[in-house]
MILUM-977005 format. One record per residue (C-alpha): x negated, y negated, z; residue in one letter. Coordinates in Angstrom, 1 decimal. Each point is the difference from the previous one (the first is absolute). Layout:
# MILUM-977005
ATOM     c1     c2     c3 aa
ATOM      X      Y      Z  a
...
This chain:
# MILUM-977005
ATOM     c1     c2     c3 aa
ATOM  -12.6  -23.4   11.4  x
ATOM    1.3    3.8   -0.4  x
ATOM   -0.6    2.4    2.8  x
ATOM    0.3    3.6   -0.4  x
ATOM    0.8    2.4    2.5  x
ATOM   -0.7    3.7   -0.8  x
ATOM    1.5    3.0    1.1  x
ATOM   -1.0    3.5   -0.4  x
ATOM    3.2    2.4   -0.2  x
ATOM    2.7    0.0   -2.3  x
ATOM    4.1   -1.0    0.7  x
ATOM   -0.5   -1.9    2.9  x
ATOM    2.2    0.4    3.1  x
ATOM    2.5   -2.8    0.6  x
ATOM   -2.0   -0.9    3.0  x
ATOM   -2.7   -1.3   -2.3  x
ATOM    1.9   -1.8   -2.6  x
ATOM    1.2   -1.7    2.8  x
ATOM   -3.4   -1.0    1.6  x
ATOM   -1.4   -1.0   -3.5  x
ATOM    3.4   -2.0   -0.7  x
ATOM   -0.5   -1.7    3.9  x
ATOM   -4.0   -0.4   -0.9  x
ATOM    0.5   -1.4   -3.2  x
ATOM    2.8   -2.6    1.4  x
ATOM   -2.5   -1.3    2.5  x
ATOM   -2.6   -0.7   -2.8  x
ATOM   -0.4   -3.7   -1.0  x
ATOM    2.7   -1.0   -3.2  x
ATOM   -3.3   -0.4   -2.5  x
ATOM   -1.5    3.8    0.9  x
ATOM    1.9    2.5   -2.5  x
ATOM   -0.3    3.5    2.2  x
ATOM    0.4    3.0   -2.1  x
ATOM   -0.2    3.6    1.7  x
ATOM   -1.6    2.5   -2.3  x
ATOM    0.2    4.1    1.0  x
ATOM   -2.5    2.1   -0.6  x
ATOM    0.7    3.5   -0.8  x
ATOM   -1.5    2.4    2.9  x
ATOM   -2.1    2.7   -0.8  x
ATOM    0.9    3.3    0.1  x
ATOM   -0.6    1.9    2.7  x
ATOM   -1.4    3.3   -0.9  x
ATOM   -2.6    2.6    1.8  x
ATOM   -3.1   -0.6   -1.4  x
ATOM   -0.2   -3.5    0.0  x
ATOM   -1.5   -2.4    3.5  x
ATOM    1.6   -2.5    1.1  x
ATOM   -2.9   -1.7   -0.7  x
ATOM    0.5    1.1   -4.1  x
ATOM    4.1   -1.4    0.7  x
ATOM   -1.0   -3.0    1.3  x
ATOM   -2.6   -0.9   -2.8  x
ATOM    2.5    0.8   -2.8  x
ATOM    2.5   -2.2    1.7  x
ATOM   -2.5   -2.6    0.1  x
ATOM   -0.6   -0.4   -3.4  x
ATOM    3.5   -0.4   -0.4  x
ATOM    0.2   -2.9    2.8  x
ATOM   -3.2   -1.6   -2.1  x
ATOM    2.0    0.5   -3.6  x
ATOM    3.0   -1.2    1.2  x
ATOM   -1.6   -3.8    0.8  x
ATOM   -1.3   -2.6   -1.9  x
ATOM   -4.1    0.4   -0.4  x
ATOM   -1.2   -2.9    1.6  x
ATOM    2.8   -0.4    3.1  x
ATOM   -0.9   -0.3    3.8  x
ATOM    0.7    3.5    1.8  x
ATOM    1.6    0.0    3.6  x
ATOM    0.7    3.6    1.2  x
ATOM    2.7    0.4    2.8  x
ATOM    0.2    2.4    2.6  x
ATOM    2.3    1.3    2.4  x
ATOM   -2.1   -0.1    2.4  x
């Protein structure tokens, strides 16, 4: 089993190396964990958030493999 978690934003803090590292240690020996990062988009004046969000959600849906199950996470 390989499980991808994927990050929008680019050169990660230290903070979240070190909860991917702590995540990924927890994970059973047989599931590989890779963390993939997903360039943001740029934020400019004419485009919605709405717009930002859909680019960098075609890059989420690139970034895994086609037929994979999708869990989004949420701070909240």
């Amino acid at each position: 089993m390989k499980l991808f978690v994927v990050a929008v934003g680019s050169r990660m803090p230290g903070w979240v190396d070190a909860g991917f590292a702590e995540y990924a240690r927890r994970m059973p020996r047989r599931a590989r964990v890779e963390l993939v990062e997903i360039r943001p988009e740029p934020r400019r004046p004419t485009s919605s958030v709405t717009q930002m969000l859909a680019a960098e959600a075609t890059r989420i849906s690139a970034a895994l493999p086609a037929r994979c199950r999708r869990v989004a996470l949420d701070e909240r």
